[in-house]
C-alpha positions in Angstrom: 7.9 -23.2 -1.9 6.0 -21.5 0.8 5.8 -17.9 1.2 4.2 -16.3 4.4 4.1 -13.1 6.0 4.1 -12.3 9.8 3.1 -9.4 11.4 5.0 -8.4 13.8 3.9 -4.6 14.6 0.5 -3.7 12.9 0.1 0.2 15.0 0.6 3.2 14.2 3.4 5.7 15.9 2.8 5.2 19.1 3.1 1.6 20.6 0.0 0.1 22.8 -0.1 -2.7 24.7 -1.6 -4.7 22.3 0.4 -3.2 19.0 3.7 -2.8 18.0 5.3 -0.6 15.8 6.0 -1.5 12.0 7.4 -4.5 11.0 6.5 -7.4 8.9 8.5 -10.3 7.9 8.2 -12.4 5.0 9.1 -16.0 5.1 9.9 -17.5 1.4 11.1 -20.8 2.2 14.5 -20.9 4.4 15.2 -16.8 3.3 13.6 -13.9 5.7 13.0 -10.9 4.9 12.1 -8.0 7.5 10.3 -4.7 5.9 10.3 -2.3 8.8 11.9 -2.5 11.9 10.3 -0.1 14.7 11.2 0.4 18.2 10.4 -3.1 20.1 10.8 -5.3 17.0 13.7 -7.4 18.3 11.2 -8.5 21.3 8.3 -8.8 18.7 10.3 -11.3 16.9 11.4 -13.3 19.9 7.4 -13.7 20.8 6.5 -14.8 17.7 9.4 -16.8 15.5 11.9 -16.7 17.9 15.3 -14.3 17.0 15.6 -15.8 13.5 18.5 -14.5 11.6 17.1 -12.0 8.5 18.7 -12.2 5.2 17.5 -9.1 4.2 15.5 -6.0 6.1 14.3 -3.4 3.8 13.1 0.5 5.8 10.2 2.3 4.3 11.8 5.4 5.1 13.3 6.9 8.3 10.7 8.1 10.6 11.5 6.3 14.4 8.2 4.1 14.0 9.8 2.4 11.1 13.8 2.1 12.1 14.3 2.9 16.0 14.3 -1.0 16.5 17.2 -1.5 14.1 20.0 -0.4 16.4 18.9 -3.2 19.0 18.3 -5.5 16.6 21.8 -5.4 15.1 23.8 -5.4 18.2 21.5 -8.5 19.4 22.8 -10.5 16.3 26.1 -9.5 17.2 25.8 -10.4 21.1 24.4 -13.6 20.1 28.2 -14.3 17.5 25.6 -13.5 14.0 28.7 -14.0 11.3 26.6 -13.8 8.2 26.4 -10.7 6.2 23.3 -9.0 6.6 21.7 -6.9 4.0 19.8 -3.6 4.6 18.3 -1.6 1.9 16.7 1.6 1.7 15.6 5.1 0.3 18.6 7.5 -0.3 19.9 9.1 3.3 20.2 4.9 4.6 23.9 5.5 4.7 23.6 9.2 6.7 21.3 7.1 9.1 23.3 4.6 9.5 26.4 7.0 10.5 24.1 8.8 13.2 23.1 5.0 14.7 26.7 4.2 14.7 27.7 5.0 18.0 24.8 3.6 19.2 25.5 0.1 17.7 28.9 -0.3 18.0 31.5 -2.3 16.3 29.2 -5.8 14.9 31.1 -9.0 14.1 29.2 -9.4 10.6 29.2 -7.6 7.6 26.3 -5.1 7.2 25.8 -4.7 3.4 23.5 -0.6 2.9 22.5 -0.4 -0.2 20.4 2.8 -1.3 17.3 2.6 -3.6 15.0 4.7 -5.9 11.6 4.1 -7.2 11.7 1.4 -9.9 15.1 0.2 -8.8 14.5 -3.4 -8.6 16.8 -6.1 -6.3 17.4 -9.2 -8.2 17.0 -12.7 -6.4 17.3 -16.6 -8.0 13.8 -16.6 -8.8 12.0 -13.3 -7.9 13.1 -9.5 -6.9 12.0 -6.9 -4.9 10.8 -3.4 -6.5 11.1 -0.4 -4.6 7.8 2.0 -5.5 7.2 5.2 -5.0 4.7 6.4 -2.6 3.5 9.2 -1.4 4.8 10.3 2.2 5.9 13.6 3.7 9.1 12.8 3.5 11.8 10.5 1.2 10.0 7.0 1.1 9.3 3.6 -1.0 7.1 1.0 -0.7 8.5 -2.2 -2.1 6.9 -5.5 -4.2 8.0 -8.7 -3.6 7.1 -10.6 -7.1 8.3 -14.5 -8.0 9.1 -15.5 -11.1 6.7 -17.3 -13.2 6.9 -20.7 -13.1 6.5 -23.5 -15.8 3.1 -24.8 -16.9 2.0 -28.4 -15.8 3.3 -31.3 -18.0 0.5 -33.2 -20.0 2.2 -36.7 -19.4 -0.5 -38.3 -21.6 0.4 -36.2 -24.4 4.1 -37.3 -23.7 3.5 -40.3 -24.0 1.8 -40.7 -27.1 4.7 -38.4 -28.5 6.8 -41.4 -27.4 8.5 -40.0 -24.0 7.4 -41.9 -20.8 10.3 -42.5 -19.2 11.1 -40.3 -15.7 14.2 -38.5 -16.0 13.1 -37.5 -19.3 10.3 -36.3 -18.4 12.0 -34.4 -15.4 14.3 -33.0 -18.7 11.3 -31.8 -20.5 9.6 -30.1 -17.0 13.4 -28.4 -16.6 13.0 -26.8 -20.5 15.3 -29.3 -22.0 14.4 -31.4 -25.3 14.8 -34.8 -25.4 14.6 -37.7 -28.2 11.3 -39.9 -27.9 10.8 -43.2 -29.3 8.6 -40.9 -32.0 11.8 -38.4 -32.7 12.4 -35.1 -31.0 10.5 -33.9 -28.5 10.4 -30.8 -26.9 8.9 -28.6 -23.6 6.3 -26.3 -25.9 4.7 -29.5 -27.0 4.1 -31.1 -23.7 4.6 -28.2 -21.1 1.0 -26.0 -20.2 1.1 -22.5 -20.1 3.5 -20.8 -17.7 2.0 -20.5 -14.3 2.3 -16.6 -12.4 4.5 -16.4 -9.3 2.9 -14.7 -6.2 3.3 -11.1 -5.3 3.4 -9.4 -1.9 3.4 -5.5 -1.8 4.3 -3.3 1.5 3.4 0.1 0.8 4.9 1.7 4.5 3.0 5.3 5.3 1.8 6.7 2.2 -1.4 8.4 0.7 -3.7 6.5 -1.7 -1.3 6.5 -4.9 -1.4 4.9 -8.4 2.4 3.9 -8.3 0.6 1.4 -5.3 -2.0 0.2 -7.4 0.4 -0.2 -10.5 2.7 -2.3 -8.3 -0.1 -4.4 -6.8 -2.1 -5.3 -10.3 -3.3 -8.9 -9.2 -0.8 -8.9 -6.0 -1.8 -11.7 -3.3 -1.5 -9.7 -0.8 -1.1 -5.9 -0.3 0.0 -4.7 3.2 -1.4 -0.9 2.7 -1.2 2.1 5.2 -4.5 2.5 7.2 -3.9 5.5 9.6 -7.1 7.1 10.0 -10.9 6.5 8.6 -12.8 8.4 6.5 -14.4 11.1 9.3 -10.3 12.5 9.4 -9.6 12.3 5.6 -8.0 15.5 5.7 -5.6 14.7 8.2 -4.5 11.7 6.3 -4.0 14.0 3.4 -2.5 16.7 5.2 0.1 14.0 6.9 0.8 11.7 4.0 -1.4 8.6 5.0 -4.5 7.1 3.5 -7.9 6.1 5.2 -8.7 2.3 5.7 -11.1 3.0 2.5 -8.8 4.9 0.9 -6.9 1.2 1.3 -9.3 -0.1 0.0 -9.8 2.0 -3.0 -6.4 1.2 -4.3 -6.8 -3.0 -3.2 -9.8 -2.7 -6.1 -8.3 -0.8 -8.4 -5.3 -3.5 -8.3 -7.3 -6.4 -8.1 -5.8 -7.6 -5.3 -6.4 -11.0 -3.9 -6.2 -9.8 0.1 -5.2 -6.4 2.0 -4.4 -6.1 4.7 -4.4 -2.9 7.1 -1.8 -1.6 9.0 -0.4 1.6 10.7 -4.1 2.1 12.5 -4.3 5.1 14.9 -4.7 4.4 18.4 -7.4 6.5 18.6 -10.1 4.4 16.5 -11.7 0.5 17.5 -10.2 -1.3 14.5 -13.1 -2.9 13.8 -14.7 0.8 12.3 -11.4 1.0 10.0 -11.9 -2.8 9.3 -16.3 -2.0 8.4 -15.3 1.1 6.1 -12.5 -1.3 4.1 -14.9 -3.7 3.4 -17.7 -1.6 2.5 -15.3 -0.8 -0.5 -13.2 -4.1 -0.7 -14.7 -7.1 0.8 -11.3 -9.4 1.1 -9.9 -6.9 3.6 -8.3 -8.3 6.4 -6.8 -6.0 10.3 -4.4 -8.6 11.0 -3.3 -8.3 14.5 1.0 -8.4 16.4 1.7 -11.8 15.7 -1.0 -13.3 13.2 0.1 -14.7 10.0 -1.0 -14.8 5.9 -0.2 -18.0 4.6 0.0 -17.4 0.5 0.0 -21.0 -1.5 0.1 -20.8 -5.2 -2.8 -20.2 -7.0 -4.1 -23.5 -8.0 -3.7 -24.6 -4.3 -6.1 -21.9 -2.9 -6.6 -18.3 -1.5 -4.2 -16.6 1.2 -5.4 -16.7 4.6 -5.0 -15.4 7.3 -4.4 -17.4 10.3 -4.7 -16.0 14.0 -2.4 -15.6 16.0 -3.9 -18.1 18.9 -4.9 -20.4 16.3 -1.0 -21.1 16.3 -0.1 -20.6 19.5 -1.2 -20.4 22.9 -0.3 -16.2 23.7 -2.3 -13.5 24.5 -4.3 -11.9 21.7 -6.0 -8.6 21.4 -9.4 -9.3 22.7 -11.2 -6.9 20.0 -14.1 -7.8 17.9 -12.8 -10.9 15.1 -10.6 -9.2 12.0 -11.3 -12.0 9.9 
């Protein structure tokens, strides 16, 4: 199944012309997800994916550069006769902010399912969930881990067969966990079936400090989307506001063994490529993707994520900074 992320506002509070506001949406075969929805996001989508219908959009916390797009977004669905439930999760207070967007918004023609989360709560799905972690933010926030279940091991059809089994749908019984009855007697998945294989895992840590509940969460993570609000010459500011350094970023990507971060949230005030040089000083696999550019993340036996450009997709204008990747 393919699993991608794109990155549809990679700034920090205050939109530029080249960066939006946070959002990222995770494509995991025909389901979306949407983390973030900042002001612009509705137009951010359109550019990229066109206005694809979310399943599911999951807020940080409330500060505007994370939510202010959600009202538009919403009443767009509705404009355009959206009749499918949409589910939106979030740190305790969603419900309160949903009240004061009301009047905003309107009445909507589709059910909007709020759900409210704490750290460690986990959101069950058919074969992975999301985990809401805790971070550290100046005010009530999660960051939240996408992880897939594992998957079985490879079968060893030679070994099948001289156990007796070489027929197709028994094989396809054996692959699905069921035991079947060889020409050699009984027959069953442990004695054919490899080692279970690990599921990928995408973290999105929204504005936080450098924390260990992070780097818990990401332990061997494919990719971890990690606040990267300031460099290391205004450290104290980060501390003092609740957001990490682009090697603070990094710091936590090697702790967890990460296979690729990415940074986001990064001031205005800085050339990304000097919070991109002090990441990779301490994490070399550290990535600044730019509005619109896309990780790809195929399973580990088919390769590495990457990170594919946005003009490499499509022809639209791109930031024309120094190369990110």
């Amino acid at each position: 199944m393919d699993l991608s992320v794109t990155f549809l506002g990679t700034g920090g509070p205050v939109p530029t012309a080249l960066r939006g506001t946070a959002s990222v949406l995770v494509t995991r075969g025909g389901e979306k997800l949407m983390f973030d929805c900042g002001e612009g996001t509705q137009r951010q989508l359109r550019l990229s994916l066109g206005l694809v219908q979310v399943d599911e959009l999951y807020l940080t916390h409330f500060h505007l550069d994370h939510c202010l797009g959600l009202p538009g977004l919403l009443k767009t669905y509705d404009l355009n006769d959206r009749t499918e439930p949409l589910r939106l999760l979030g740190p305790v207070g969603l419900s309160r902010l949903m009240d004061d967007f009301s009047p905003l918004i309107g009445r909507l023609g589709y059910h909007l399912e709020l759900e409210e989360l704490r750290p460690g709560q986990v959101v069950p799905h058919a074969d992975y969930e999301i985990e809401a972690i805790a971070v550290e933010h100046r005010t009530n926030a999660l960051g939240y881990a996408l992880l897939e279940d594992d998957r079985p091991g490879k079968l060893d059809p030679d070994e099948a067969r001289r156990l007796g089994v070489e027929s197709g749908p028994e094989l396809g019984t054996l692959q699905s966990g069921g035991t079947v009855t060889g020409s050699k007697g009984e027959v069953t998945p442990e004695q054919v079936m490899g080692e279970d294989r690990p599921g990928r895992a995408v973290v999105v840590t929204g504005d936080t400090g450098p924390c260990d509940s992070v780097a818990e969460a990401a332990v061997d993570a494919d990719l971890l989307i990690h606040d990267a609000s300031f460099i290391t010459e205004d450290a104290e500011r980060a501390a003092d506001t609740g957001h990490s350094t682009s090697a603070q970023a990094a710091g936590v990507a090697s702790e967890a063994g990460v296979k690729m971060l990415a940074l986001v949230h990064i001031s205005a005030r800085y050339h990304v490529k000097a919070a991109l040089e002090e990441a990779r000083d301490v994490f070399p696999d550290t990535v600044a993707p730019r509005d619109f550019d896309l990780v790809e993340l195929p399973f580990a036996e088919r390769g590495e994520p990457v990170l594919i450009p946005d003009g490499a997709r499509r022809e639209a204008p791109v930031d024309p900074g120094p190369p990110t990747a």
